[in-house]
N, C-alpha and C positions, 0 to 999 in steps of 0.2 A: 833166072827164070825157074818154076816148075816145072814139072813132070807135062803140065799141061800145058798146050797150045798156045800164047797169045791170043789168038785167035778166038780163042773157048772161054777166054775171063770175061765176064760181064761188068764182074764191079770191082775185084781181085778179092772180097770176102767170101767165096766162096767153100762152104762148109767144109768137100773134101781139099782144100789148098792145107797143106803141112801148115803146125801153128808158129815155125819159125822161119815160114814166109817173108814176114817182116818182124821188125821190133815191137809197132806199135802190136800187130797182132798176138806174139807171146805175151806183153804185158796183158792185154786185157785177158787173155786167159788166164794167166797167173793172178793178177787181181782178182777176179772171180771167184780163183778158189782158194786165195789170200781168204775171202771171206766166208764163203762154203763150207771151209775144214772145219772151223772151230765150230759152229752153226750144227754141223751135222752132228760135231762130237757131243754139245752140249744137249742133242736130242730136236733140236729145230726141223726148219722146215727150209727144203733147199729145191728149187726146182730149173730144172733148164730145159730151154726153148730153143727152137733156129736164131732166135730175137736177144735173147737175152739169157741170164743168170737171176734167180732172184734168192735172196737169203732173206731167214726171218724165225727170230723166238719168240715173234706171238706178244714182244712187249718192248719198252721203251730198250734198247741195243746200241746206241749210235751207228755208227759206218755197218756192223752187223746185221740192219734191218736194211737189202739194199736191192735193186736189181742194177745190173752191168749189160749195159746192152755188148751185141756179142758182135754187129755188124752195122753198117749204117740203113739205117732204113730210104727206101725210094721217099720223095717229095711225095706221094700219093698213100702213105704205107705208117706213117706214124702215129693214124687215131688207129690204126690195125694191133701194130705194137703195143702202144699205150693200155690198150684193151687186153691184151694179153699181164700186160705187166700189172696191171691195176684189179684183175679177177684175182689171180692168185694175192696179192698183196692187202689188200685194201676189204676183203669177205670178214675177217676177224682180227684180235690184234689191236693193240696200241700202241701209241710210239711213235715216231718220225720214220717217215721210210725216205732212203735214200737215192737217185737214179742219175747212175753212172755213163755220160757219153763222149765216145773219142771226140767225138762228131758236133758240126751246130746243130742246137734244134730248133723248131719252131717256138714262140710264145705258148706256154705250157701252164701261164698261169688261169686260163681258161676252163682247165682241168682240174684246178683246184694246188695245181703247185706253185713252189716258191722258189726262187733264184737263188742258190747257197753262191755261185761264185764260179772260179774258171782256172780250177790246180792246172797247175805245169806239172806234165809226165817229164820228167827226167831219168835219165840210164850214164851209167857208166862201164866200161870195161872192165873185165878183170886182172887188167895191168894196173900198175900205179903206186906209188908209196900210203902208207897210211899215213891218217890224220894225228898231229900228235896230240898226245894225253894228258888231261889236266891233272899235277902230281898230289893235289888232296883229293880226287875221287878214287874211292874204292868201287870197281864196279864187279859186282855178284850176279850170278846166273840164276835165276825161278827155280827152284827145283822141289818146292815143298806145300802144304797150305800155307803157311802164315808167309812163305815168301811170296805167292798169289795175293796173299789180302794184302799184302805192302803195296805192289804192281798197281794191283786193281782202282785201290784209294788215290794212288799219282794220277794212274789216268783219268782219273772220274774228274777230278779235282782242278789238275793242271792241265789237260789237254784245253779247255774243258769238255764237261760230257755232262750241259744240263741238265738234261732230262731223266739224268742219275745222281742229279745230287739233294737232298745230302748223301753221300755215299753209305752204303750200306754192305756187309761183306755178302760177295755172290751174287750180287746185282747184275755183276754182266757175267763173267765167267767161276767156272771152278776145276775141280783136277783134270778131268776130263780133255782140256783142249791140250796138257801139252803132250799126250797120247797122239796129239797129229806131228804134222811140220815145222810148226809154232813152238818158236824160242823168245823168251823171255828174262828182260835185266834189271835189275836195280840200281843205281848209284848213289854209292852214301857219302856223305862228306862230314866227317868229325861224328861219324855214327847218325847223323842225320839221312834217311830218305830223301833224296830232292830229283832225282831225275828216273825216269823208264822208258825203256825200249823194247821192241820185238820185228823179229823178222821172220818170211815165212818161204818155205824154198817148194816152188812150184812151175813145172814144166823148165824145169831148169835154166829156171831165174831167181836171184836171192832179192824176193818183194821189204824193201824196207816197211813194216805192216804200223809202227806207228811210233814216234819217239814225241816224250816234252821234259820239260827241264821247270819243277814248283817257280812260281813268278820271281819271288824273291831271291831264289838262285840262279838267276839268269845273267849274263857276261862273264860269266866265270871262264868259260871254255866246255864247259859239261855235255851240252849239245852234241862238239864236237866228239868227244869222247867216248859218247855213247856211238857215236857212227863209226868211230874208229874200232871199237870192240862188235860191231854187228859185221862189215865189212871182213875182220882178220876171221871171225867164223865160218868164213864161205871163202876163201881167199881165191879161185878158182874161178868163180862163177860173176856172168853180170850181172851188175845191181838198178835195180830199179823202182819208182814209188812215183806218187803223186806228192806233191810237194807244196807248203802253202810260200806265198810271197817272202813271208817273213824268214822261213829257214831258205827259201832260194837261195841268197848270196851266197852261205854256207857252203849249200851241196856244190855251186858251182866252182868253190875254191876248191876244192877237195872232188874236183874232177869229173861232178854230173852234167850230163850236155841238154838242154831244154830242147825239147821232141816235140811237143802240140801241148796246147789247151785243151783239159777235157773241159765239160759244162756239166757242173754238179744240182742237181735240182732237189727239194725238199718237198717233201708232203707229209702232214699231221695227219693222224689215224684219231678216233676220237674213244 
């Protein structure tokens, strides 16, 4: 228990409850500002509420154009939120905007959204062996522009990240973000580009922020590889992310334990 009373919890989200309360609670702060840091460094627009987090450049972003709800809203209290979240969001701006909840929601396509889907939050401790490593990837750390525009192209490309392709350099980011928390990788195989990854360290939890491996180099182990080099740079700290179906079996070999279902929702800006 906290500081506070049993007795005094209403819903246990309560604002001044510490944010490592629980898990799920650090994660969703951490995610938040998983997406916040880069957002503010690139000059965007970052705003938080009791409700939520909302990020946004004003232009097609993926996961960067997003609000995070921060707490579960009451049955009575979600056209309140939505309202909130859809003022700041929805005024200016193009692009897909993203809306993040631990939580079920209500049918939300009434509001004009779309149903993305139901990631698994997964965490692991900071015990454990690493993953081993596929011995043809070289994998390299961001540290320059043209190692950016490498990064930048993998993820537009292979994530995918439609709404940025054809990929163009500085589409999403540029020097700026790794001025934050945000660490960034490449992995090349036979000098080819095929995989990227990055992690983001907030409230002290290492946010796996997003890894994909080009189609065509996929089975190789590279996946793996990249999580085995994001994991040995925080060796300390727990790891945690939203995770789709397809890397789940992965992270669960390699020691992540499935937490809840968020519910990812979409909405077109015009």
């Amino acid at each position: 228990m906290t500081t506070l009373d049993k007795e005094a919890l209403a819903t246990g989200w309560e604002a001044d409850l510490p944010l490592q309360d629980t898990a799920l609670r650090q994660f969703i702060e951490a995610w938040a500002e998983t997406l916040a840091g880069p957002v503010s460094a690139l000059g965007g627009h970052v705003v938080r509420s009791e409700e939520a987090v909302t990020t946004d450049l004003g232009k097609p972003a993926s996961y960067y154009s997003s609000a995070v709800l921060l707490r579960p809203p009451a049955h009575d209290e979600w056209d309140r939120t939505l309202d909130v979240v859809e003022r700041t969001m929805f005024r200016t701006g193009s692009g897909p905007v993203h809306l993040w909840s631990a939580w079920p929601t209500p049918d939300l396509t009434v509001r004009g959204w779309r149903l993305e889907g139901y990631p698994p939050f997964m965490l692991s401790s900071a015990a454990g062996s690493l993953p081993p490593a596929a011995p043809d990837l070289e994998v390299r750390e961001v540290g320059d522009a043209d190692d950016l525009q490498v990064w930048e192209r993998l993820a537009v490309e292979g994530y995918p990240m439609p709404e940025l392709r054809p990929w163009r350099a500085r589409s999403l980011f540029d020097m700026r973000v790794l001025s934050t928390p945000l660490r960034l990788w490449v992995g090349y195989a036979a000098g080819e580009p095929v995989a990227a990854a990055a992690s983001y360290l907030a409230h002290g939890l290492h946010v796996l922020a997003m890894g994909v491996v080009a189609p065509h180099a996929r089975g190789r182990g590279y996946w793996r590889t990249m999580l085995r080099t994001r994991l040995a740079a925080f060796p300390d700290l727990p790891c945690g992310s939203l995770f789709s179906d397809m890397s789940r079996p992965g992270a669960e070999q390699h020691g992540f334990l499935p937490i809840i279902r968020f519910t990812l929702w979409v909405r077109e800006r015009s």
